[in-house]
C-alpha positions, 0 to 999 in steps of 0.5 A: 518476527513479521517485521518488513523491511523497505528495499531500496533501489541503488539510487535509494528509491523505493522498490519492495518490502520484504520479510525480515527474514529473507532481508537478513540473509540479503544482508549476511550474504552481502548483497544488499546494504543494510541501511537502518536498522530496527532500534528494538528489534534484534536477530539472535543466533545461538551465540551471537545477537544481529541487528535487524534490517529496517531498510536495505540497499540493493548494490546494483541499480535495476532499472524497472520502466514502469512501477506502479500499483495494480488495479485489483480489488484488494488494493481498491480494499486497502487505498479505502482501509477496507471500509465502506466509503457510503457508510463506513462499515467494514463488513460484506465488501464489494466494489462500486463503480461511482459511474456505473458501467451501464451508463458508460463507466468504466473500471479504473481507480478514479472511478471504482471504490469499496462499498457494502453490499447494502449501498452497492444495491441501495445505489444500484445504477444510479449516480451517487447524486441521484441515489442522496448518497455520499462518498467519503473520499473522492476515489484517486490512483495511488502512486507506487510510493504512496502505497507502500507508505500508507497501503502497505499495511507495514511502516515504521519511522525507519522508513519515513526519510525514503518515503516522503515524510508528509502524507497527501491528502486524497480528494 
């Protein structure tokens, strides 16, 4: 099975997603509490059948001061769903820097967003504006909830109430 499951904080805030696997042994060893379960889903021993955990809580609350996405260019790739945001192509990926860096951009969400190589050099130096070339959506740091609802590459209805059932709207 390569089912996830969304673990929870004591205080039911969103903190991972796991494996199925390993939240099944979190949840055999009682050291999580299982949440919600997956409706179809189910974990078959030799004799006997388990419900598959969709949502865990951890038993005790762990305080993590900062949580927040990282800036890497995978998740630049995921927050812009791996297409070119000039021409929408999903093929030969790099990144672009809306303001270029030699006129005093610099590397950050808001700025940086996922390009072909084609429009990353059609643009070259220039502002979008100046080069006649549109983005689709406005580049914009992602929240930490917001990328493990939309950017996770994983979700389901069992997850919807921890996470905010209505999506926002980049740009």
């Amino acid at each position: 099975m390569n089912a996830k499951t969304l673990v929870l904080n004591q205080d039911y805030t969103p903190l991972t997603v796991c494996n199925l696997t390993r939240a099944f042994v979190l949840v055999y060893l009682n050291k999580v509490e299982m949440i919600r379960n997956y409706k179809l889903k189910k974990i078959h021993s030799i004799s006997e059948s388990f419900d598959a955990p969709a949502v865990i809580r951890i038993m005790k609350y762990v305080n993590i001061p900062y949580k927040g996405v990282t800036l890497t260019r995978q998740n630049i790739f995921k927050r812009d769903d791996f297409t070119c945001q000039y021409c929408g192509t999903k093929k030969h990926l790099t990144i672009d820097h809306v303001l270029p860096r030699a006129r005093g951009g610099s590397s950050n969400w808001n700025n940086l967003l996922t390009a072909c190589k084609k429009c990353n050099a059609t643009k070259g130096d220039r502002l979008p504006e100046e080069a006649g070339m549109k983005f689709f959506k406005k580049p914009f740091k992602p929240n930490y909830v917001m990328f493990l609802r939309d950017f996770s590459g994983y979700t389901c209805e069992e997850w919807e109430p921890f996470l905010q059932t209505k999506k926002r709207l980049a740009g």
